[in-house]
PyMOL Python script that loads the backbone (N, CA, C, O; Angstrom):
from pymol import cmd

cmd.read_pdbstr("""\
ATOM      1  N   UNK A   1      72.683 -15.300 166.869  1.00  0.00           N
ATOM      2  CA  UNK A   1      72.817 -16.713 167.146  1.00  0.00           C
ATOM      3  C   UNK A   1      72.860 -16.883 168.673  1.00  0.00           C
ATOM      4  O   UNK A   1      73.623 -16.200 169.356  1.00  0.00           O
ATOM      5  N   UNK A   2      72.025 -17.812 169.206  1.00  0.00           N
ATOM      6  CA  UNK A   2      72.158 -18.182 170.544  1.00  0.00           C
ATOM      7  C   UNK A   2      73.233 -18.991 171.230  1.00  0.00           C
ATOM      8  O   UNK A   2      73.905 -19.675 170.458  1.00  0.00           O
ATOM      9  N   UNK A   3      73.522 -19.058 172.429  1.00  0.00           N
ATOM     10  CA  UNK A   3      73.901 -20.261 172.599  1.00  0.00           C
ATOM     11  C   UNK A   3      73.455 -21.907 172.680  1.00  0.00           C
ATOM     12  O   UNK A   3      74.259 -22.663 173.225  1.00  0.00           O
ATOM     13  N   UNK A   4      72.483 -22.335 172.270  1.00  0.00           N
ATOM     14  CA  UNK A   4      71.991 -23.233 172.354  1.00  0.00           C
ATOM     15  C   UNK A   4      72.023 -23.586 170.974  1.00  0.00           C
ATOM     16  O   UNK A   4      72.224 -24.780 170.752  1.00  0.00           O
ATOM     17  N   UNK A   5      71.835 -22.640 169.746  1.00  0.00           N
ATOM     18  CA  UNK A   5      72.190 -22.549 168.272  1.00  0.00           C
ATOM     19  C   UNK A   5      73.641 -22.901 168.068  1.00  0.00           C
ATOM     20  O   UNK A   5      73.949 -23.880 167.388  1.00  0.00           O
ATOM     21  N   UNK A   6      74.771 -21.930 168.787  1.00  0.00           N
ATOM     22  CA  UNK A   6      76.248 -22.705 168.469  1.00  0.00           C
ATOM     23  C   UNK A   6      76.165 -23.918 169.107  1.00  0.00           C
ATOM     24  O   UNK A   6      76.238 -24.792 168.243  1.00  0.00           O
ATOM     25  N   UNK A   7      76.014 -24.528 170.514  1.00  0.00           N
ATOM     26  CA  UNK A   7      76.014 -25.369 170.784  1.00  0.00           C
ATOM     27  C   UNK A   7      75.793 -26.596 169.589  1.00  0.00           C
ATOM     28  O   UNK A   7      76.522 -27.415 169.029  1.00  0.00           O
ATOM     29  N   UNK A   8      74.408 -26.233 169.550  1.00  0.00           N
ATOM     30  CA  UNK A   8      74.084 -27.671 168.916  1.00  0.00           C
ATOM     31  C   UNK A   8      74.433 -27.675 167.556  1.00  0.00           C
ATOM     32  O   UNK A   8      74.024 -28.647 166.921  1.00  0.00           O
ATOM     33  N   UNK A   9      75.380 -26.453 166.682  1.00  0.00           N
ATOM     34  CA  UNK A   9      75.731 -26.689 165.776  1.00  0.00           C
ATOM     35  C   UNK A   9      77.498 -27.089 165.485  1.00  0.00           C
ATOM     36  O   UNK A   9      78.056 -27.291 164.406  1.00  0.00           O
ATOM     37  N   UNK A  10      78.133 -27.107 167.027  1.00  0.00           N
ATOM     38  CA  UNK A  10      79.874 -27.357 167.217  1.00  0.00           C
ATOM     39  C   UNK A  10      79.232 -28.997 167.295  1.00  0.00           C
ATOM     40  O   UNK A  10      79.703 -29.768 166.459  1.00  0.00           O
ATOM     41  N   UNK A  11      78.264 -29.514 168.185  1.00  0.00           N
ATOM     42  CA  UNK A  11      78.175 -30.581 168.634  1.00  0.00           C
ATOM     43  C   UNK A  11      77.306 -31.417 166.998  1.00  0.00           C
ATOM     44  O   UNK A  11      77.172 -32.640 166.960  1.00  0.00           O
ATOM     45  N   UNK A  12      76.940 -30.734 166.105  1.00  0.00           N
ATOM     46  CA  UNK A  12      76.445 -31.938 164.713  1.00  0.00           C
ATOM     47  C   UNK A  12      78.309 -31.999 163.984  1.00  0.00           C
ATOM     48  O   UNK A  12      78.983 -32.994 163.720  1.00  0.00           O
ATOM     49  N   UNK A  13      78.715 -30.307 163.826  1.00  0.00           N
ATOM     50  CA  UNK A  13      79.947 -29.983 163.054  1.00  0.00           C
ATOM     51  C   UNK A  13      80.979 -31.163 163.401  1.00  0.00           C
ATOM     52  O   UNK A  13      81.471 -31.874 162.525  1.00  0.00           O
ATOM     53  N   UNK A  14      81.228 -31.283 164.631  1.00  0.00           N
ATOM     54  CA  UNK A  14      82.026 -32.016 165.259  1.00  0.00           C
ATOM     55  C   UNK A  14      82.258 -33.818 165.959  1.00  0.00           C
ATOM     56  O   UNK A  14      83.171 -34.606 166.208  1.00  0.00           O
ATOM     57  N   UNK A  15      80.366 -33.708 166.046  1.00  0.00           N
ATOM     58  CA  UNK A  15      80.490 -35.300 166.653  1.00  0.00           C
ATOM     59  C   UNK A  15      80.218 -35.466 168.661  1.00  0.00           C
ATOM     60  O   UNK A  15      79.711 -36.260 169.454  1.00  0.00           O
ATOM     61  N   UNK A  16      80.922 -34.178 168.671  1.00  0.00           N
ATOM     62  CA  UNK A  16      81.474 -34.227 170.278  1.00  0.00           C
ATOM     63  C   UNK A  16      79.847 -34.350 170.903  1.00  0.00           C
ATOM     64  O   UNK A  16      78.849 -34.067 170.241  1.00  0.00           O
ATOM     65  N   UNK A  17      79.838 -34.776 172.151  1.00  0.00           N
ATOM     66  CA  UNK A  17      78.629 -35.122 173.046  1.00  0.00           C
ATOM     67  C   UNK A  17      78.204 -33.510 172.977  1.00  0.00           C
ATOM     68  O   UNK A  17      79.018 -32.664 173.347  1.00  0.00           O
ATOM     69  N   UNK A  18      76.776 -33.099 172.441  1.00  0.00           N
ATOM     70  CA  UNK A  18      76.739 -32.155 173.608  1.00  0.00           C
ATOM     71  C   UNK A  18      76.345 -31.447 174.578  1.00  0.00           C
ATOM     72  O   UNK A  18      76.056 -30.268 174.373  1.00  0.00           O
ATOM     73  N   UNK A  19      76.224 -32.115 176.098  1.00  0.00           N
ATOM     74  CA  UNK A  19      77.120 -31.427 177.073  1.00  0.00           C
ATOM     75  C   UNK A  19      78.814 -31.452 177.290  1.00  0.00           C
ATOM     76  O   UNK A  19      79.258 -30.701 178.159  1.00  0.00           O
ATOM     77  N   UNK A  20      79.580 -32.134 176.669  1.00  0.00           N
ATOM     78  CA  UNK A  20      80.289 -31.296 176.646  1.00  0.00           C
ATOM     79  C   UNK A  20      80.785 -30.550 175.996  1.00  0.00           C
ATOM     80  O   UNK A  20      81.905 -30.118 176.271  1.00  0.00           O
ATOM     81  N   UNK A  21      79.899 -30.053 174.611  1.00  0.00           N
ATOM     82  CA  UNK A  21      80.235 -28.805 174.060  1.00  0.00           C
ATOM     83  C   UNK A  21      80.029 -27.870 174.837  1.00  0.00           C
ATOM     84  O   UNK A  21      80.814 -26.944 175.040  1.00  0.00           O
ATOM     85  N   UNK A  22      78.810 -28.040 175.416  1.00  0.00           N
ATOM     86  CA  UNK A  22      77.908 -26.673 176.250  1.00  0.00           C
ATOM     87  C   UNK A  22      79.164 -26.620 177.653  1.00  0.00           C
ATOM     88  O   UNK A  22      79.331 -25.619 178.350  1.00  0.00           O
ATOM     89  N   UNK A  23      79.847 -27.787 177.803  1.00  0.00           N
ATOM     90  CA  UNK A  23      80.160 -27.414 178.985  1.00  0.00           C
ATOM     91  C   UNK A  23      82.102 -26.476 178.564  1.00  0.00           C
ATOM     92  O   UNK A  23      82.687 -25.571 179.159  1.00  0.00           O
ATOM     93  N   UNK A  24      82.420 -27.154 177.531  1.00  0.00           N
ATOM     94  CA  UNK A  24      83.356 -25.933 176.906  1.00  0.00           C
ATOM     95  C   UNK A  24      83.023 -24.852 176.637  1.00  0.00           C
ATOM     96  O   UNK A  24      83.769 -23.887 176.806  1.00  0.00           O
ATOM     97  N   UNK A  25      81.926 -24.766 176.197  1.00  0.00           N
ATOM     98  CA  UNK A  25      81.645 -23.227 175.569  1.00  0.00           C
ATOM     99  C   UNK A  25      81.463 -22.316 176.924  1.00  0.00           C
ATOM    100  O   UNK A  25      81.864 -21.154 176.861  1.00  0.00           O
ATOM    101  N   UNK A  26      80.830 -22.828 178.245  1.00  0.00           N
ATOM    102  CA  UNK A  26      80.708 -21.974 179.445  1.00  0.00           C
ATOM    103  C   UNK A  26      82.408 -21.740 180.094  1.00  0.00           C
ATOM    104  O   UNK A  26      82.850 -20.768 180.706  1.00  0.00           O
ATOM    105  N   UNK A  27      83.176 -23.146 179.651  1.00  0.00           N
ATOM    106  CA  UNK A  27      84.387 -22.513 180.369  1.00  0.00           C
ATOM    107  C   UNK A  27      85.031 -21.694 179.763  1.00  0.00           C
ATOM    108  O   UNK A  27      85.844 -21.081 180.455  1.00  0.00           O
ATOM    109  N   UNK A  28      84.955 -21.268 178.018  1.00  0.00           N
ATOM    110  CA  UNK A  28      85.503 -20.356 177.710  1.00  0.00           C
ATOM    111  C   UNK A  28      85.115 -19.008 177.837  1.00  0.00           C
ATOM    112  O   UNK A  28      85.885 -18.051 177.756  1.00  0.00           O
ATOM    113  N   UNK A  29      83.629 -18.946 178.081  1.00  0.00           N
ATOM    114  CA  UNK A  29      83.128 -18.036 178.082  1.00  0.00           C
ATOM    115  C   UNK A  29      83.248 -17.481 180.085  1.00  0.00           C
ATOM    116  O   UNK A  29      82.961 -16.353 180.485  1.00  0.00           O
ATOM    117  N   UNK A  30      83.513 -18.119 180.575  1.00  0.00           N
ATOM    118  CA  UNK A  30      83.897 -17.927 181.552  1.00  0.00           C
ATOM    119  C   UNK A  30      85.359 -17.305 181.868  1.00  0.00           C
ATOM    120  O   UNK A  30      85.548 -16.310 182.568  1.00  0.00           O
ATOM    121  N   UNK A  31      86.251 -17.993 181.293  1.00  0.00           N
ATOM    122  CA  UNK A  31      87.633 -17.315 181.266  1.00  0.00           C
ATOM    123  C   UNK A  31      87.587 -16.293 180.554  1.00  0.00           C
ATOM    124  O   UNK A  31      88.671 -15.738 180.734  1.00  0.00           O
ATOM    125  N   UNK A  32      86.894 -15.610 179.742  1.00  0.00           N
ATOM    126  CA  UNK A  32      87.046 -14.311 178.904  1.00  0.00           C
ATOM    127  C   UNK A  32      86.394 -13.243 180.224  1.00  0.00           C
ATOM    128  O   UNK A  32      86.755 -12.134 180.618  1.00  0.00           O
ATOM    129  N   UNK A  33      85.406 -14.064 180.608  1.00  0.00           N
ATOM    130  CA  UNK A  33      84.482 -12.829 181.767  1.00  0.00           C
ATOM    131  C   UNK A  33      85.130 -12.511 182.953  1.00  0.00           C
ATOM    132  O   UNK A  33      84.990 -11.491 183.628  1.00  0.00           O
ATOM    133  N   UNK A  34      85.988 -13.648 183.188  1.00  0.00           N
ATOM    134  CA  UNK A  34      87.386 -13.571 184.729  1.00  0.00           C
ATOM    135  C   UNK A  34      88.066 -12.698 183.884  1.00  0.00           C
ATOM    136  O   UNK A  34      87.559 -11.578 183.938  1.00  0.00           O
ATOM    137  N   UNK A  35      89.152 -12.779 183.016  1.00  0.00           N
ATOM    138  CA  UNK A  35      89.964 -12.414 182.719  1.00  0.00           C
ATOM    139  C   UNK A  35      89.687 -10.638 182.502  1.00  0.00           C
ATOM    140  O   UNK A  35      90.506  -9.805 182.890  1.00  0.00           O
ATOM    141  N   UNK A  36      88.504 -10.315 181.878  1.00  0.00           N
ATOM    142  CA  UNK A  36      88.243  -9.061 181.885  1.00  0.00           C
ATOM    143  C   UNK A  36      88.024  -8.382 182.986  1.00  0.00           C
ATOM    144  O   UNK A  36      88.222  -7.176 183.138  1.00  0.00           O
ATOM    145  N   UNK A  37      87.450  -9.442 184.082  1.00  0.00           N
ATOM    146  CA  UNK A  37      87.556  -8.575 185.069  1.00  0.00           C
ATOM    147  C   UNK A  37      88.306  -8.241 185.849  1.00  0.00           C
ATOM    148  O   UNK A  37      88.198  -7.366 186.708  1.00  0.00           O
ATOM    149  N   UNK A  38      89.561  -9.263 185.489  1.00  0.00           N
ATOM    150  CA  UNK A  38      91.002  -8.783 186.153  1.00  0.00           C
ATOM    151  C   UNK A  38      91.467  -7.709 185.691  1.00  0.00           C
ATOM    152  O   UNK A  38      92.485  -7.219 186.181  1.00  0.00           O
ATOM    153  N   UNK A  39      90.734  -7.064 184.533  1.00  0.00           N
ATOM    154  CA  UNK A  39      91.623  -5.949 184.060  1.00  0.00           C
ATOM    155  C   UNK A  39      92.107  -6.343 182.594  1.00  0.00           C
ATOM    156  O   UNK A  39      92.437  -5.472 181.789  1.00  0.00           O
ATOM    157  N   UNK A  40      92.129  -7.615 182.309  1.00  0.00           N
ATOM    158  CA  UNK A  40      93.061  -7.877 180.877  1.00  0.00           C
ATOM    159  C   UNK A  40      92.121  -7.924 179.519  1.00  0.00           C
ATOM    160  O   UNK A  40      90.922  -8.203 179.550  1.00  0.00           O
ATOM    161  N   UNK A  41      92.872  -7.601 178.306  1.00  0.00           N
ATOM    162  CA  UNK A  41      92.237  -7.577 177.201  1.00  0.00           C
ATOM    163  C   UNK A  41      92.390  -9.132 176.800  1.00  0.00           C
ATOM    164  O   UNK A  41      93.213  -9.897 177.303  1.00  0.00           O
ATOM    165  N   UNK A  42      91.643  -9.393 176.008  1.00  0.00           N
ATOM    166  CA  UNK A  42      91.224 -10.451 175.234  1.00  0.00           C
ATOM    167  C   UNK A  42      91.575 -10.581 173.760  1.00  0.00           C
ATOM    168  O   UNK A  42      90.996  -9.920 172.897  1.00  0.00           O
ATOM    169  N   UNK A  43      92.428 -11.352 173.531  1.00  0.00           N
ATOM    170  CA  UNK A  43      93.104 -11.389 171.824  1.00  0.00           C
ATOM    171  C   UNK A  43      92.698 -12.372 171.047  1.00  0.00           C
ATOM    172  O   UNK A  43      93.648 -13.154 171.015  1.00  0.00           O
ATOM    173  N   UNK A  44      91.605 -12.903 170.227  1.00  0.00           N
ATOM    174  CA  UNK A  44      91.330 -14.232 169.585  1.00  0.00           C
ATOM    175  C   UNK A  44      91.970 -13.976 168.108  1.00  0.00           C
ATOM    176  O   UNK A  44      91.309 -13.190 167.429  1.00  0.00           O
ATOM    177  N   UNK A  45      92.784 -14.344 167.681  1.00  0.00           N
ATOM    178  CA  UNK A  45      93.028 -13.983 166.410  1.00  0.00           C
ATOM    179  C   UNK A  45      92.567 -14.557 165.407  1.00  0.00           C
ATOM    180  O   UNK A  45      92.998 -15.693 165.208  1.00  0.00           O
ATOM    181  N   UNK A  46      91.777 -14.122 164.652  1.00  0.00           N
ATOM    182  CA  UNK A  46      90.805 -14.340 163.294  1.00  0.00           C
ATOM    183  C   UNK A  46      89.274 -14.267 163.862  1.00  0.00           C
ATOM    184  O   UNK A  46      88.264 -14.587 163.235  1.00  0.00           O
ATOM    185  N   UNK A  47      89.320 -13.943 164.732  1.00  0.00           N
ATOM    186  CA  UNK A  47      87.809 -13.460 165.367  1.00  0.00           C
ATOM    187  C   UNK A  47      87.204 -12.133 166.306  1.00  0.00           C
ATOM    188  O   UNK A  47      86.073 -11.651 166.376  1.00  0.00           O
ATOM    189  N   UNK A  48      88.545 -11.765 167.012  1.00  0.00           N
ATOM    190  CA  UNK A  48      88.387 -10.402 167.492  1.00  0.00           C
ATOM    191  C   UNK A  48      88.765 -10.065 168.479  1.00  0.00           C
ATOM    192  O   UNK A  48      89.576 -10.873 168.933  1.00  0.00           O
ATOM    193  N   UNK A  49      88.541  -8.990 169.280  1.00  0.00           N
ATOM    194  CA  UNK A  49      89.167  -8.780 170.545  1.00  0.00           C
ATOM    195  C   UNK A  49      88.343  -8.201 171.723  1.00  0.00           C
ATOM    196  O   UNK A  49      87.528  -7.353 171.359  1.00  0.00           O
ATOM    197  N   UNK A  50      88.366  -8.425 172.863  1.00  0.00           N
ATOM    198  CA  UNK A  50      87.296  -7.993 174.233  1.00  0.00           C
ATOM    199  C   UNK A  50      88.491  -6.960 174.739  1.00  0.00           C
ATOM    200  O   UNK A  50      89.599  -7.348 175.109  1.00  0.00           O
ATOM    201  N   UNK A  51      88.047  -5.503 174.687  1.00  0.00           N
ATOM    202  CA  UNK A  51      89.134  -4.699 175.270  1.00  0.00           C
ATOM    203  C   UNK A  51      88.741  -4.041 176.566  1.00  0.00           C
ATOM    204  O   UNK A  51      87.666  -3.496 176.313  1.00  0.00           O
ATOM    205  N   UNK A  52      89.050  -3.812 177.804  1.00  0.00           N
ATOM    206  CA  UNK A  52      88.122  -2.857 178.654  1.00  0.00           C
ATOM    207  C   UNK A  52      88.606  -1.455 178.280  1.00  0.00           C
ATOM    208  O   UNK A  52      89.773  -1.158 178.023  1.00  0.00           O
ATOM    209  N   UNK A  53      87.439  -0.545 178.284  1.00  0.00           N
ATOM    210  CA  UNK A  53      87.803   0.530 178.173  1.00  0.00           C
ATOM    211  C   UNK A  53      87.165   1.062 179.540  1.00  0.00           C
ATOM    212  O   UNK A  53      86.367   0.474 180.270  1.00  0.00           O
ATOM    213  N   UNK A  54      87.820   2.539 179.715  1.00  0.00           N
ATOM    214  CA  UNK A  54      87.303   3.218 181.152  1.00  0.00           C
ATOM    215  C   UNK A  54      86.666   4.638 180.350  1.00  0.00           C
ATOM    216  O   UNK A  54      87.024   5.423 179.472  1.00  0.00           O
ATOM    217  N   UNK A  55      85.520   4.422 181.234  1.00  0.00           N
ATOM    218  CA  UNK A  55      84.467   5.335 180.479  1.00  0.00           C
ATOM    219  C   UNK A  55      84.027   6.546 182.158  1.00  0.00           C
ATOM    220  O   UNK A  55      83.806   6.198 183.318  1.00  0.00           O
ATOM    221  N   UNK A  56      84.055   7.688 181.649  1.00  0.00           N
ATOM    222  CA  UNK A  56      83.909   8.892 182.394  1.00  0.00           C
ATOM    223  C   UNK A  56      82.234   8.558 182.918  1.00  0.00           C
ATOM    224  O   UNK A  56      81.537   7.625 182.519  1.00  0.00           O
ATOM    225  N   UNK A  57      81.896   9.507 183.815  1.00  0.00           N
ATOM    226  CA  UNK A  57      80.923   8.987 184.599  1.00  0.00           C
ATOM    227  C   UNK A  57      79.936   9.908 183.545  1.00  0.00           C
ATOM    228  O   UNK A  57      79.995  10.753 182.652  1.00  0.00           O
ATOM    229  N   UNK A  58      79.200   9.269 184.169  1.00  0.00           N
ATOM    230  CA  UNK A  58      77.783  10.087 183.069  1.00  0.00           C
ATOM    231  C   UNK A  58      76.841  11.014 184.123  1.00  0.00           C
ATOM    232  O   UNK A  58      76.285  10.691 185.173  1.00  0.00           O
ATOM    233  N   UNK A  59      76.901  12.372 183.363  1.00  0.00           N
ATOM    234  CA  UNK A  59      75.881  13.233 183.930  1.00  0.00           C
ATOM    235  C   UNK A  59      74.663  13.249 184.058  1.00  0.00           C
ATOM    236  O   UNK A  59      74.156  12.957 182.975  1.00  0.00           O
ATOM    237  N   UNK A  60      73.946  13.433 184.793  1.00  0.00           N
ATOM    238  CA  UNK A  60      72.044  12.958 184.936  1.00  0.00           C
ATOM    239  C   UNK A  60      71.632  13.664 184.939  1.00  0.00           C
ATOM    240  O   UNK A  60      70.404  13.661 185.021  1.00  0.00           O
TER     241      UNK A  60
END
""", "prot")
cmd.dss("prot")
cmd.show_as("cartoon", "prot")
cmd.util.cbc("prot")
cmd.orient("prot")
């Protein structure tokens, strides 16, 4: 599913204008991409979790 697919299916589900579905869906998707890169895991409960893991360097 794309984003332009959820989009325009929160924005029939719901009613809401949308740009500003599209423009929620970038700020959440934005705070998950800050937040990971601060270092922190990500907890959505009933949908899943964004964890960082640290991965050893790879041999060439």
């Amino acid at each position: 599913m794309t984003k332009k697919e959820i989009v325009d299916k929160v924005t029939k589900q719901t009613g809401i204008d949308r740009e500003d579905v599209y423009l929620l869906f970038e700020s959440i998707i934005k705070t998950i991409q800050d937040s990971m890169i601060e270092g922190k895991n990500i907890y959505i409960r009933g949908f899943g979790s964004f964890i960082n893991k640290k991965k050893g360097k790879k041999n060439s």
